[in-house]
C-alpha positions as CSV (number, residue, x, y, z in Angstrom):
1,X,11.5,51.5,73.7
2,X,15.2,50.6,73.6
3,X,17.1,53.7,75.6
4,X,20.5,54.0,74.7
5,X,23.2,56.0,77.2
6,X,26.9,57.1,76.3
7,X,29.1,55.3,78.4
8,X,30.9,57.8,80.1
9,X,27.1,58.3,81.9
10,X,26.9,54.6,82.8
11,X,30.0,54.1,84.1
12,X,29.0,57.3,86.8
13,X,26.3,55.9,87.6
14,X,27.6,52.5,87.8
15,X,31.1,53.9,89.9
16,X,28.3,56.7,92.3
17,X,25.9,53.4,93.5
18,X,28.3,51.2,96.0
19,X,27.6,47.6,96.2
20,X,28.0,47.4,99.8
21,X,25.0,47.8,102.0
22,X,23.7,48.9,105.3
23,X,25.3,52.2,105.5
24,X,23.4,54.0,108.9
25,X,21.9,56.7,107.4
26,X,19.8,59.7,110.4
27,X,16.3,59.2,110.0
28,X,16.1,62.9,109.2
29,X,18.3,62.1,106.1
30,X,16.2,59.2,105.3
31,X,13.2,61.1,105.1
32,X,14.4,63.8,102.3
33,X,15.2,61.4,100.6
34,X,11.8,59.4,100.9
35,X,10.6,63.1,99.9
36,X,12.2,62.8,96.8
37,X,11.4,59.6,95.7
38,X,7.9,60.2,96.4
39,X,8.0,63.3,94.3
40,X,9.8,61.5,91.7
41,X,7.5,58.8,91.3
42,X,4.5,61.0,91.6
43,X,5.9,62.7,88.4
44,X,7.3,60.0,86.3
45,X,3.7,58.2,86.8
46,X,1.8,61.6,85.9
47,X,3.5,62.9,82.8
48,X,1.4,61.1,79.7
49,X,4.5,61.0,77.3
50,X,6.6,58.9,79.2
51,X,6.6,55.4,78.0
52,X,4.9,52.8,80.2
53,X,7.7,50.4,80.4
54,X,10.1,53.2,81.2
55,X,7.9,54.6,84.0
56,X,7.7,51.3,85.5
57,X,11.3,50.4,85.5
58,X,11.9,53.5,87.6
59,X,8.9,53.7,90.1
60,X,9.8,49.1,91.0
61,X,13.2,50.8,91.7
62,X,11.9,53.9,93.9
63,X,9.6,52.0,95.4
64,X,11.7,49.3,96.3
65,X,14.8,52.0,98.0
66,X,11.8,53.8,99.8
67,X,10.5,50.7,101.7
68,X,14.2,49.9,102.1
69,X,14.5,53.0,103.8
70,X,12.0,52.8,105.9
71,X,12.4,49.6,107.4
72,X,16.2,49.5,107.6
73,X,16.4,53.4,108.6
74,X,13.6,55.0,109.6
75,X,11.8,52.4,111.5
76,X,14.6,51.3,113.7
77,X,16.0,54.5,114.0
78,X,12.6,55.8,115.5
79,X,13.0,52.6,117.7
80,X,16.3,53.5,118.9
81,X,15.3,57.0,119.6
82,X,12.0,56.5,121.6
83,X,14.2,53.3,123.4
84,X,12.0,50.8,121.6
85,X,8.5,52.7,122.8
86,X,6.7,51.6,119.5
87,X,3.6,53.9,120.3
88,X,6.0,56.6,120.5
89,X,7.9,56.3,117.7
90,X,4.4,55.6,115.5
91,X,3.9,59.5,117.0
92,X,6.8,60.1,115.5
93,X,6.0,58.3,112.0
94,X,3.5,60.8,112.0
95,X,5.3,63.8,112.4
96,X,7.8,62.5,110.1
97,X,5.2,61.8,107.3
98,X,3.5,65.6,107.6
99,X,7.1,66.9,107.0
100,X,7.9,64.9,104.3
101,X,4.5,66.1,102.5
102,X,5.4,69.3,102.9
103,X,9.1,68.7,101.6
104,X,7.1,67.0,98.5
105,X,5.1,70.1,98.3
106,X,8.5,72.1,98.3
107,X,9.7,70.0,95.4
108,X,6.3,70.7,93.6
109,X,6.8,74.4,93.8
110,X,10.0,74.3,92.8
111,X,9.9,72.0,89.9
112,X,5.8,73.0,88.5
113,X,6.8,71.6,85.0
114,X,4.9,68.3,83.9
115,X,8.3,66.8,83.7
116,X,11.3,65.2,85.9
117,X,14.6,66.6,85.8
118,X,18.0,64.9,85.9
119,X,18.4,66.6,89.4
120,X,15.8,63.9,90.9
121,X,18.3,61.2,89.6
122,X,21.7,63.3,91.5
123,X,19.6,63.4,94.4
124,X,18.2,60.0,94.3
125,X,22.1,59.0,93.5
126,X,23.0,60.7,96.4
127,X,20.9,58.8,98.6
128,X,21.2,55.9,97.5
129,X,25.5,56.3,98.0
130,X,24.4,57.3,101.7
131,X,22.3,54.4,102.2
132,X,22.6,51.6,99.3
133,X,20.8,48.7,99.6
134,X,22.4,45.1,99.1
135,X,23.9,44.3,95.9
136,X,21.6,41.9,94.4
137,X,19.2,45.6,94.1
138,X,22.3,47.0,92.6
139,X,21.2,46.8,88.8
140,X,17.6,47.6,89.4
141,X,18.9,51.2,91.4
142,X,21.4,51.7,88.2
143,X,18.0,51.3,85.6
144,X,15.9,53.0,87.7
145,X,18.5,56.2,88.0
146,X,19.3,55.5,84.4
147,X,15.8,55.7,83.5
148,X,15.2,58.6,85.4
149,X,18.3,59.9,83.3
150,X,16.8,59.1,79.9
151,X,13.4,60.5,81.0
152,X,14.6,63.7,81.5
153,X,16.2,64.3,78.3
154,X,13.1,64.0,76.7
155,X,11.6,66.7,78.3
């Protein structure tokens, strides 16, 4: 399925995700937006009209910002936080994982339809502008928010 985009949308994308990286991003920021992704993909992967290779291209770019997050954000920042006490910040982990469920289950009850919505993408965007990773991930981010894009329109 070719996906087409006017350019004025590409080019906001393109301009919104930075190619700099390692922006410090609070682990509490970091952990909405790991809420969101996992909604995200939890949706793209469950609605049955969506085509395969689309889905794909968006969840290899989700899933590739959310371990990006974690390792470059959450986990040191936990680190930092519990002055490099790794059993105390794998309490923390914790913590931080029952709060992002429930932030899923926040988005859930807020968006019930068996569809995703171009707000996952401005979010995602948003993130990703807080906390980009390097630029060789650059075009995979742009398909994956592009895809979300294109997903959404279909309904």
């Amino acid at each position: 399925m070719k996906l087409k985009f006017s350019p004025f949308l590409t080019a906001l994308i393109l301009c919104a995700l930075p190619a700099t990286s390692h922006a410090k991003m609070s682990v509490n920021k970091a952990q909405e937006c790991q809420a969101v992704l996992d909604f995200t993909i939890e949706r793209v992967e469950s609605v049955k009209k969506y085509d395969e290779a689309a889905v794909q291209t968006v969840t290899k770019g989700l899933r590739a910002y959310e371990a990006f997050l974690q390792s470059d954000h959450v986990d040191p920042g936990l680190l930092e936080f519990t002055k490099g006490d790794e059993k105390a910040a794998a309490e923390y982990q914790k913590q931080i994982d029952s709060y992002k469920a429930q932030l899923v289950a926040g988005l859930k009850a807020k968006h019930p339809q068996e569809r995703i919505f171009t707000d996952q993408a401005v979010a995602i965007n948003n993130c990703y502008t807080a906390a980009p990773m390097g630029s060789d991930k650059l075009q995979m981010m742009t398909d994956a928010v592009q895809g979300i894009v294109a997903l959404a329109q279909q309904g």
